[in-house]
N, C-alpha and C positions, 0 to 999 in steps of 0.2 A: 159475714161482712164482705169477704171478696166476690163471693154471688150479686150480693146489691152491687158493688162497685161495678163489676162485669156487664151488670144490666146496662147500667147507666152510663158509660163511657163506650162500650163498641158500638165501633161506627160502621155507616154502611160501606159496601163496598164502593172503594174507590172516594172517599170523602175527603181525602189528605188532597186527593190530586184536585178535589173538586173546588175544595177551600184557595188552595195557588191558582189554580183558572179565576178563579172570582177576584182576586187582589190580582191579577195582571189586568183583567178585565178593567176593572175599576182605576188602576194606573193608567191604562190606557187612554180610557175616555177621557180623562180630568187631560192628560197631554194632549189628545186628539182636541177637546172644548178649549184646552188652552190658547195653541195651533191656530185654533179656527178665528177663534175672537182677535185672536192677534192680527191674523191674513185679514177681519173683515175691517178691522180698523186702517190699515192698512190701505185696504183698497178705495173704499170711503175716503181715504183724506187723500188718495190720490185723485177718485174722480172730482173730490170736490178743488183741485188745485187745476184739475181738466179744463173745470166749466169757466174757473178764474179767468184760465189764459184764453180761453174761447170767448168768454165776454171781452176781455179785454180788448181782442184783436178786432170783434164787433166792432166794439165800441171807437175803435181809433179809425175804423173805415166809415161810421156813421160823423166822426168830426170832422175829417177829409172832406166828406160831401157836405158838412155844415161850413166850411171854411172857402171855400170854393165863390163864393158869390158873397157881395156883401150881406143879404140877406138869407142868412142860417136857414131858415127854414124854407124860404124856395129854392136853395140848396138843395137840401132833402128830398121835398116834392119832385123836384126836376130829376136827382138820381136814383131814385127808387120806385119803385110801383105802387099805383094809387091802391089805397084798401078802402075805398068807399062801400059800404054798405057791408064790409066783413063781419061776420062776427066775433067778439071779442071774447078770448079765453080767460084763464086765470091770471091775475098780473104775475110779471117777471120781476120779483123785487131786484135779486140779481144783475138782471141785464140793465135795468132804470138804474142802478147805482154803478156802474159801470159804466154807460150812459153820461151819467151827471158828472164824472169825477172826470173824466176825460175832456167835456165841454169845457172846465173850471180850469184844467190843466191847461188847456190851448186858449182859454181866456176868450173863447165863444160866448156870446151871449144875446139875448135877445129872443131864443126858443128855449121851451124844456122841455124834455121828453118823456112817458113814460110806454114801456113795454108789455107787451100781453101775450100770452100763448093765444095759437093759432092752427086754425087746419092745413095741411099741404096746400091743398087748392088757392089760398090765399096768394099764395108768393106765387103760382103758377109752375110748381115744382114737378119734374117729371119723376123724380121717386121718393118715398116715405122715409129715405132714410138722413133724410134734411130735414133740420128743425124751421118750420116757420114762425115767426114773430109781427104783432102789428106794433109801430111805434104811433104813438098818440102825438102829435107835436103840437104844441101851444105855444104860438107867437104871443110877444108880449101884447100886441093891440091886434090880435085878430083871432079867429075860430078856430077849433081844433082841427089839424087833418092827421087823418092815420095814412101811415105807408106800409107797407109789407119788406121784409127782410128774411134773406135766405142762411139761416145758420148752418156750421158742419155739422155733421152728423152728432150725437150723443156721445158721452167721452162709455169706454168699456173698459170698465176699471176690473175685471177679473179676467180680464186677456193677460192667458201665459205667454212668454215665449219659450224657447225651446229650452235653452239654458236655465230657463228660472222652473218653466214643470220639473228638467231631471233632479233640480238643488230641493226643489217643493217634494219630491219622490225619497230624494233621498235622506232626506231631514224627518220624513212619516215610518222611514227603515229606520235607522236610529230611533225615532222614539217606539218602534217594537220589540225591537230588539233591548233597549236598554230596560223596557217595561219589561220584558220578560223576564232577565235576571235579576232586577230589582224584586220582585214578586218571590222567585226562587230562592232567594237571597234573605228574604225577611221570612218567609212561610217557611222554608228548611227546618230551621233546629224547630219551629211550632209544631209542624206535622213530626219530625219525632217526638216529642216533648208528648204530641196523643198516640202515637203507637206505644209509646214503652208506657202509655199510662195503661192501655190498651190490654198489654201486655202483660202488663202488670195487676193486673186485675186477674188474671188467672195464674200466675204465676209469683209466689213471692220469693222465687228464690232463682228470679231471674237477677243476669247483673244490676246495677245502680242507673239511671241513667245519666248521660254526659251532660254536663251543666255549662251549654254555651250557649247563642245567640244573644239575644237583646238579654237587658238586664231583669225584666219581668219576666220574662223564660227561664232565665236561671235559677229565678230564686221560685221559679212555679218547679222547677226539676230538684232543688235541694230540697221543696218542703214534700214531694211526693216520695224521695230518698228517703228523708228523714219518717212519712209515713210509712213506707215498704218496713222499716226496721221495727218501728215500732208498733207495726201491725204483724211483726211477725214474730217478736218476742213475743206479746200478749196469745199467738193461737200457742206458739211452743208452752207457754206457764199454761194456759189452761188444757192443751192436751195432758201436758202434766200429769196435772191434777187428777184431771178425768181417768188417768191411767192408774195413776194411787188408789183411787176410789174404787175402780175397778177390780185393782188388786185384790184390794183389803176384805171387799165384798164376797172375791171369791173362798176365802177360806172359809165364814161362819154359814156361806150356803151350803157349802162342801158338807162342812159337821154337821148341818141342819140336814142335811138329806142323809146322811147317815142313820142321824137317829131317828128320821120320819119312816127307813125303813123297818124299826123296832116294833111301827105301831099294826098292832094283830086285825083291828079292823080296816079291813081292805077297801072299802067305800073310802073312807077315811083319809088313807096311808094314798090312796091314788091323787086326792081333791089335794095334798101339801105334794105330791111329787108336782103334780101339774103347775101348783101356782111357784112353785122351787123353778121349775124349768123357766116359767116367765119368767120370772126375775131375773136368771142369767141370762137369757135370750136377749133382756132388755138393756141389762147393762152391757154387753157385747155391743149391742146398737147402738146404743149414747155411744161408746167409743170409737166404734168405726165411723160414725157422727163427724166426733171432734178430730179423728186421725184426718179429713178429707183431705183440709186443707195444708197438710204439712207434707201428703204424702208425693212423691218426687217419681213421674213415671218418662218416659218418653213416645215423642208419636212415631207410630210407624204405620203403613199399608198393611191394612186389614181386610180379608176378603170377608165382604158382608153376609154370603151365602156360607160359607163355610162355617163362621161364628156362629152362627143362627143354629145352622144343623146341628153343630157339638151339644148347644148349651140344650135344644128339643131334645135330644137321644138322651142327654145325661138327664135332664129331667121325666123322663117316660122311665127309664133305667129303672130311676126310684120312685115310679110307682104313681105320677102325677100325669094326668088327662093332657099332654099338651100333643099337640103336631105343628111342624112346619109346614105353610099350605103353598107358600112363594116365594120364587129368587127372584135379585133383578140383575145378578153379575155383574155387580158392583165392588171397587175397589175403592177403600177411602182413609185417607191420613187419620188416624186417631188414637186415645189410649187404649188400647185393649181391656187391659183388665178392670178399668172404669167403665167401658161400656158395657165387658161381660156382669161388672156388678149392677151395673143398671139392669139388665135385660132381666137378669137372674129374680132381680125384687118383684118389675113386673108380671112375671109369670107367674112368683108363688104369689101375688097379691089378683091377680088373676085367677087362678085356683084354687084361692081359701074364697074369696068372696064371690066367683061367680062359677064355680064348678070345673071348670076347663077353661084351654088359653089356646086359641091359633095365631100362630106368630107367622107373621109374611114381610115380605120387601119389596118395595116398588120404585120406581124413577123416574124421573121426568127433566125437563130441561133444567129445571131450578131446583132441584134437589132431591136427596134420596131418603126413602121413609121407613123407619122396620116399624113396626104395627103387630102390637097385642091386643089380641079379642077377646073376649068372654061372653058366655050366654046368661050373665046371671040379670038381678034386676035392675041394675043401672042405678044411674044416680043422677039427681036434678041438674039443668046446670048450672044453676046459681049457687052449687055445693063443690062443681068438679074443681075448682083455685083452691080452695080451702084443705082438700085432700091434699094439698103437698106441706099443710101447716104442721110443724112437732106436735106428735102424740095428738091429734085430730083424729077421730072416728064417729062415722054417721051411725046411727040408731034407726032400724035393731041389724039393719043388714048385717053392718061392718062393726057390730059391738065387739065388747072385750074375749064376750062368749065365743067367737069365731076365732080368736088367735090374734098375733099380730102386737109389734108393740106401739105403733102409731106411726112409726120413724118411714116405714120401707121405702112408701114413696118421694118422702123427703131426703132421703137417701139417692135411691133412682134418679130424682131431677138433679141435685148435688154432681149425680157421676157422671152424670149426663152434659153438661156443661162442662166437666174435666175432661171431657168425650170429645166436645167442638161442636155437642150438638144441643138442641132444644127439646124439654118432655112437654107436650100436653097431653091433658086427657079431651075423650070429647064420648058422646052416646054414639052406639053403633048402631048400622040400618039393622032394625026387626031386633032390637032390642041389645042390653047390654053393652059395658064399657068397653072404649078404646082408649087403647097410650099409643101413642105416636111420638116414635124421637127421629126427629130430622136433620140430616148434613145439608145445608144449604149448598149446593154446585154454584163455582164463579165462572 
């Protein structure tokens, strides 16, 4: 049960830090969208208070000249330049209703005018950075004349000045800064909340975890408390049990090979020693099975080269085909005695089913490999997952006939994972399996 958990919750490297970059990130921009829409609103209803007072000011120099003479609109004529033949732009609703309201105000009347955008050249402008305008003027009893009109420049409504950039600078530091501890501040007790679950997946007799932050965090950290506890009574009663069983088993095997040795036919007396010896072999294995998960080791630096060698010599000692063919002088945090049970399985499972085992270690930037060979005949790969299932054996390579109680490699990958590291299997080049258990380097 805490193998699956383990799968399922370790994360990749650096993921806590990854998840708090993404909620700053995401603070950020919602304040920086907010900021902006703000600043564009803003400057919109200034430029458009711009163009007000620009038309306005138009408009009260265009009644000057309409007031000027009794007749308004030779007023105009006479103070503005003729726009015969100009071409006429888009109308100036704008500037015509600024126009109008000011005629009304000074109680002009007798012309009305309407405005139109216009090219530079009309008004005879020596730079483009003057708006030009044609005004249409309609006397009550006579024909329309256009005139041309020199406006200021366009209003620039996103012109800082110096004092409002540094307030504008400093107001984008505050919202980073606040976004960043806000981020820190929310994601904190989360990103523990997945370490210790993290954590907790290989470990259940790590402390509890701290039940603070937001109130969904808490009560996500008392129900994984409350799971630690109650995932760890159930392995403790069923190691138990497993233990009892094991007990109980060993005495009537005991008597039973006693009295198999009584029997005079030796064919006989050998085929119940053999199947006697499986059955404790196997009950042994159930229990070191159900011990994995209770058993309490610490990590320490392991030299991978030195491990290696011990466990080839002790195994050549007694009489099994293995050699060490490579180091990679490697040093790495782990349980020892779990990963010498791992190594240990795959070599004799390497030697019962493929004759011989060369065990080597390699490295690279992303991590470190020990690697067991065999020459025998392999194995499919849409069989190699299945191999780490309880009491799984392929036919006829890996039958009952060959030894073994089903467990070893599901054992292996078990310690392997108490290890910090990862088993597969996989075919080796010019035939015959490989196990591979990898330390991934950070």
């Amino acid at each position: 049960m805490a193998r699956v958990m383990g799968a399922r919750l370790t994360p990749r490297h650096g993921r806590a830090e990854a998840e708090t970059t993404r909620l700053f990130l995401l603070l950020l921009v919602g304040a920086l969208l907010a900021a902006g829409v703000t600043f564009a609103a803003l400057g919109l209803n200034h430029r458009h208070r711009l163009s007000q007072a620009h038309d306005f000011t138009t408009a009260e120099r265009i009644v000057d000249l309409a007031g000027s003479s009794d007749d308004p609109a030779a007023g105009l004529t006479d103070g503005l330049p003729d726009a015969a033949g100009q071409r006429l732009g888009a109308p100036d609703p704008s500037l015509t209703h600024a126009v109008a309201e000011a005629l009304k105000r000074r109680g002009v009347d007798g012309v009305s005018v309407k405005a139109f955008e216009a090219s530079a050249g009309a008004c005879g402008a020596a730079t483009d950075r003057l708006r030009c305008r044609i005004l249409v003027l309609r006397p009550v009893n006579g024909a329309p004349v256009p005139v041309a009109i020199s406006l200021p420049p366009a209003p620039r409504p996103w012109t800082l000045s110096r004092e409002a950039a540094v307030l504008l600078f400093a107001g984008l530091a505050a919202v980073l800064l606040t976004g960043w501890m806000a981020s820190r501040l929310a994601a904190g007790p989360l990103n523990r909340l997945s370490q210790g679950a993290v954590a907790l997946s290989h470990d259940l007799d790590r402390p509890p975890l701290v039940e603070e932050g937001a109130r969904e965090v808490r009560e996500a950290a008392a129900a994984l408390n409350a799971m630690q506890t109650r995932l760890k009574a159930l392995i403790e009663d069923r190691t138990r049990v497993l233990a009892a069983v094991a007990h109980d088993l060993q005495t009537p095997l005991t008597r039973m090979r006693l009295r198999v040795e009584k029997i005079e036919d030796e064919t006989l007396r050998a085929q119940f020693v053999s199947d006697l010896a499986g059955m404790q072999h196997l009950v042994r294995e159930g229990l070191d099975l159900a011990r994995i998960e209770t058993t309490v080791e610490a990590v320490t630096p392991v030299d991978l080269d030195a491990l290696l060698s011990a466990i080839c010599e002790d195994a050549a000692e007694a009489g099994q085909p293995v050699a060490f063919t490579q180091g990679c002088n490697a040093v790495v945090p782990t349980r020892p005695q779990a990963l010498r049970r791992c190594l240990t399985n795959l070599i004799d499972n390497a030697v019962r089913h493929g004759g011989d085992a060369a065990v080597s270690a390699v490295r690279d930037a992303h991590a470190v490999r020990l690697i067991v060979r065999d020459h025998g005949p392999g194995v499919a790969p849409d069989q190699l997952e299945r191999l780490f299932e309880p009491f799984y054996r392929l036919d006829p390579s890996r039958s009952r006939d060959s030894g073994g109680s089903g467990l070893g490699l599901t054992i292996a990958r078990r310690m392997a994972e108490r290890a910090g590291a990862h088993l597969t299997l996989g075919s080796a080049d010019g035939g015959g399996l490989e196990a591979t258990v990898t330390f991934p380097q950070s």
